[in-house]
C-alpha positions as CSV (number, residue, x, y, z in Angstrom):
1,X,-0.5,5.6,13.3
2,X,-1.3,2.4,11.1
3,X,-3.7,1.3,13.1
4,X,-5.8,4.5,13.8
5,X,-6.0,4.3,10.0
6,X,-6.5,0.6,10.1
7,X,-9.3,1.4,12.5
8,X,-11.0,4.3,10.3
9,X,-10.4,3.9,6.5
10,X,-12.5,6.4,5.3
11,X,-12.4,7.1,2.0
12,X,-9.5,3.7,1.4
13,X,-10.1,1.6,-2.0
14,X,-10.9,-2.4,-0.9
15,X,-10.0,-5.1,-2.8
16,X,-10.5,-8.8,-2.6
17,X,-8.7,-11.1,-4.8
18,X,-9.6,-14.7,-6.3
19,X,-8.1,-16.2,-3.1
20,X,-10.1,-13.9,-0.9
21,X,-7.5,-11.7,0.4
22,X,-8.2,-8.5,1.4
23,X,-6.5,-5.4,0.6
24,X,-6.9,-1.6,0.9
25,X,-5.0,1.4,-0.6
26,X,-5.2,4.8,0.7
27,X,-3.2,8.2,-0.3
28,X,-2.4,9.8,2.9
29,X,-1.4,13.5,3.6
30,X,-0.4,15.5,0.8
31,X,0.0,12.3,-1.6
32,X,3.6,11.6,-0.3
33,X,2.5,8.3,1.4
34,X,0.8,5.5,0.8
35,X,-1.1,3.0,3.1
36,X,-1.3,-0.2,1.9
37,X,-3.1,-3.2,4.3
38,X,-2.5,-7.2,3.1
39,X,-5.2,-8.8,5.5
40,X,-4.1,-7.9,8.9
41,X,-0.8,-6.5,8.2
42,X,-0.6,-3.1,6.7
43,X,2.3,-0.8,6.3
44,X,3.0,3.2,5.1
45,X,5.7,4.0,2.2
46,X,6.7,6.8,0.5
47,X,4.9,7.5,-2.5
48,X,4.6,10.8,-4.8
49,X,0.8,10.8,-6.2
50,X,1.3,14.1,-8.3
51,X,4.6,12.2,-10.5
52,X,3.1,8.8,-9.8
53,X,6.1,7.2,-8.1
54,X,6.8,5.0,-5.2
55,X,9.9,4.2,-3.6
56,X,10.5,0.3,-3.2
57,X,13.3,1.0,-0.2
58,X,10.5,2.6,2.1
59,X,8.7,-1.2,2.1
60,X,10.7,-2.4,5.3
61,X,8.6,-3.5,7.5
62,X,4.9,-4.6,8.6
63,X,3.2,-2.7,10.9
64,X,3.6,-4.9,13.4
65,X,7.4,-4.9,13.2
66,X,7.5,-8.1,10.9
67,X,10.5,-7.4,8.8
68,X,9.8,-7.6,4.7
69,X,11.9,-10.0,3.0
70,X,13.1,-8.7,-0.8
71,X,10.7,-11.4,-2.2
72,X,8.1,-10.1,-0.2
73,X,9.0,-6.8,-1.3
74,X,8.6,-7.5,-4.5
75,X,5.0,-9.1,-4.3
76,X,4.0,-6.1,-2.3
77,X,5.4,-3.7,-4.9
78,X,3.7,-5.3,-7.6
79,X,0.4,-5.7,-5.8
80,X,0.7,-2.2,-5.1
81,X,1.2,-1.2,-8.2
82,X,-1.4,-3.3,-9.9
83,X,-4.3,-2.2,-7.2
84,X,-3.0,2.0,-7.4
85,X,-4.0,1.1,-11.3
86,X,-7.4,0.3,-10.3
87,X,-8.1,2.5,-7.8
88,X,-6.5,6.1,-9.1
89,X,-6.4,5.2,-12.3
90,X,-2.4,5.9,-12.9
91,X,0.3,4.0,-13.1
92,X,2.6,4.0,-10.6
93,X,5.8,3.7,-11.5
94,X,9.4,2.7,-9.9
């Protein structure tokens, strides 16, 4: 499923950072997921857009099987956080 949506991001927020990664952010569904693309990897976690939440345990692994370290975790959780700000304009909370 993550790359069909890799492959057509319509409607997905962009973002490129001062080191020139690229990210996109995308609600899927009926807001209870969240696609969220570092570069080439990109993975879908659970999410609830209408109480702005997002569950750190759903951040396991990389869509293409790479397992997500806690650190990682954590730097994906707060980049996530940081680019839902800009991009829905609420903050997402733990």
């Amino acid at each position: 499923m993550q790359n069909e949506i890799k492959d057509s991001l319509t409607g997905a927020f962009a973002f490129i950072d001062q080191d020139a990664a690229t990210y996109k952010l995308k609600i899927l569904g009926r807001g209870e997921e969240l696609f969220f693309q570092k570069g080439d990897e990109a993975l879908i976690c659970d999410i609830s857009a209408r109480f702005p939440l997002i569950d750190p345990a759903s951040i396991k692994r990389w869509d293409n099987r790479r397992k997500i370290t806690e650190d990682e975790r954590i730097d994906i959780l707060s980049t996530i956080i940081g680019l839902y700000k800009q991009a829905y304009k609420d903050d997402l909370e733990i």
